[in-house]
N, C-alpha and C positions, 0 to 999 in steps of 0.2 A: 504494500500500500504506500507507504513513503516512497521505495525506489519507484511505484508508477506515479504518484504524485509531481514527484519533486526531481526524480533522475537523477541530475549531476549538480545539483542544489551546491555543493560544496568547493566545486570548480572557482567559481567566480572570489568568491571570499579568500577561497586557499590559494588563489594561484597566485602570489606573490611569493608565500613561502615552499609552496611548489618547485616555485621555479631558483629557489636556493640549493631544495635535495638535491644531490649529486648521486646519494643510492642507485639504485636501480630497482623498479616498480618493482619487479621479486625478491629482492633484498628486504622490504618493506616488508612484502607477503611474509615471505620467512619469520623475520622479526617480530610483524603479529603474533605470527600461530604460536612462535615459542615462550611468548606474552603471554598468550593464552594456555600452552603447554604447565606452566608455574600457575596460571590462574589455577588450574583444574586440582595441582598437586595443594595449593589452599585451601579449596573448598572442600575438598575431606575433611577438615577438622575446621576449616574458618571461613564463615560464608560472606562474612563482611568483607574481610580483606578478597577472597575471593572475587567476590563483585567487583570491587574495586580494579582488578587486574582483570577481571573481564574487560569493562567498561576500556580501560588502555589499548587492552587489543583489538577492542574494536577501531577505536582513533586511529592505529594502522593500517587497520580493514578499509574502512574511508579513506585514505592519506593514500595508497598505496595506487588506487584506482586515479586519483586525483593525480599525482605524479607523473602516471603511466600519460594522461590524455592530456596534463599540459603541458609537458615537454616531449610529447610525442615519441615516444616508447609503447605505445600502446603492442602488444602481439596476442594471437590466439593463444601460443604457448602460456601464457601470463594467464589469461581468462582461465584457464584450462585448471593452471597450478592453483591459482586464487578460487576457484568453485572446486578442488579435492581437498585444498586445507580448509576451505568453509565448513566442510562435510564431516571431516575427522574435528577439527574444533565442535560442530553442534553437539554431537556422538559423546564426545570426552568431557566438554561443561556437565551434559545431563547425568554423563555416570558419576560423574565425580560428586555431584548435589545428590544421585540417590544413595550412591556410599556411604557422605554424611548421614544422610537419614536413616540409613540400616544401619550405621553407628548406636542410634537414636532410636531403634528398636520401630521406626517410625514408619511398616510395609506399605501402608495405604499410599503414601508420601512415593517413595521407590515406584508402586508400579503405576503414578502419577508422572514420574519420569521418563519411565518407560516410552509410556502412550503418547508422553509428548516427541518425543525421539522416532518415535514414528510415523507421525503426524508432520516433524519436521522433514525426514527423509519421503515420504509421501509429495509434499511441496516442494523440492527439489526434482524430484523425479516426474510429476507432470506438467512442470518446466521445459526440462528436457527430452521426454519425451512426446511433448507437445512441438518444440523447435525441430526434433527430427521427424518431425510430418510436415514440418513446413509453416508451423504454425507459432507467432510469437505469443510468451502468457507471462506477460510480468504482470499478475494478477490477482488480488487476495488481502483479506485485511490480513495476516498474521505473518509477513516475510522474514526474513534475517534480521535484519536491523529490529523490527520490532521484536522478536524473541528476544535477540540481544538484550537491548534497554530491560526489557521487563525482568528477565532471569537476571539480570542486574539489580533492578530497583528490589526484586524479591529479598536477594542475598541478602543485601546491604542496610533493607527495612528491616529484617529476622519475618519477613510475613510471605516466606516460600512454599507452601504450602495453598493458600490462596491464588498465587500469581501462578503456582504448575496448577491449578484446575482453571485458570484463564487459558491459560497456553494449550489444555487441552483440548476444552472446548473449540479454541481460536483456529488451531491448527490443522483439525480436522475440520472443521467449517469452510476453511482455505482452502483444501484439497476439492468440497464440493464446488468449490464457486469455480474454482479453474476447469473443472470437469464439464458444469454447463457454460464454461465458457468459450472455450476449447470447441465442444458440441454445439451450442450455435454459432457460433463464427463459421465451421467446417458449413454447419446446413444452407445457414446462408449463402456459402460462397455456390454450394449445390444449385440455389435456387438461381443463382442470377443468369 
């Protein structure tokens, strides 16, 4: 919902310091994910500081993308690298917040986790298997950036719990709306 809203919203603002990084838009990528790598090894025992180093890797996550298209480095190889560490980051934030909570004797909570985890790889995957029919679907209230923030604001609040039955509902909800959207877009284009 954000990236269809807003897209490259951060381009314009960033690109001064953009155009200071000397990295390389995968350097960046990297850097996130191992931001986020230490996020995860937190949030087994500290969901605050956790958050907190979520929330960082994200700032890469954006930064990185930003980099790439305004110093013109953009590559598919990059898209490619930047959507597999997307995937293993969602995967490793959610286990690591259900770990805590099995710490926590907390099961309801874990397989709250779970169903968000697949709900997220769900929304990823009829993305992309929407583009391999030919068809674009940056489309849904519950994307990346939004799980992000929230599995963030959750940690950081202590109110994790509440924010994984948002994510769940949110993120299977995401899956249908791309499903009928994906299907009429296709029908229409049948009828025309």
């Amino acid at each position: 919902m954000i990236g269809e809203k807003f897209g490259h919203v951060f381009d314009r603002p960033l690109k001064k310091v953009a155009g200071m990084i000397t990295l390389a838009p995968n350097t960046l990528t990297v850097t996130g994910f191992v931001i986020t790598m230490a996020a995860c090894y937190a949030l087994v025992s500290n969901l605050y500081i956790g958050g907190i180093l979520v929330l960082l890797g994200g700032v890469f996550d954006i930064l990185d993308g930003v980099v790439a298209r305004v110093n013109h480095k953009t590559s598919r190889f990059g898209a490619f690298l930047d959507s597999v560490l997307d995937r293993y980051s969602d995967a490793l934030i959610l286990l690591a917040v259900a770990w805590n909570l099995a710490n926590q004797r907390n099961y309801p909570g874990v397989a709250l986790c779970l169903l968000t985890m697949v709900g997220a790889f769900l929304i990823s995957y009829s993305r992309a298997r929407a583009e391999g029919l030919g068809e674009s679907c940056n489309y849904g209230l519950m994307e990346r950036p939004e799980r992000i923030v929230l599995i963030s604001i959750g940690a950081i609040s202590g109110y994790i719990i509440p924010v994984l039955w948002i994510l769940v509902i949110l993120t299977h909800v995401t899956v249908v709306q791309r499903i009928y959207f994906v299907w009429r877009t296709m029908y229409e284009k049948k009828n025309d």
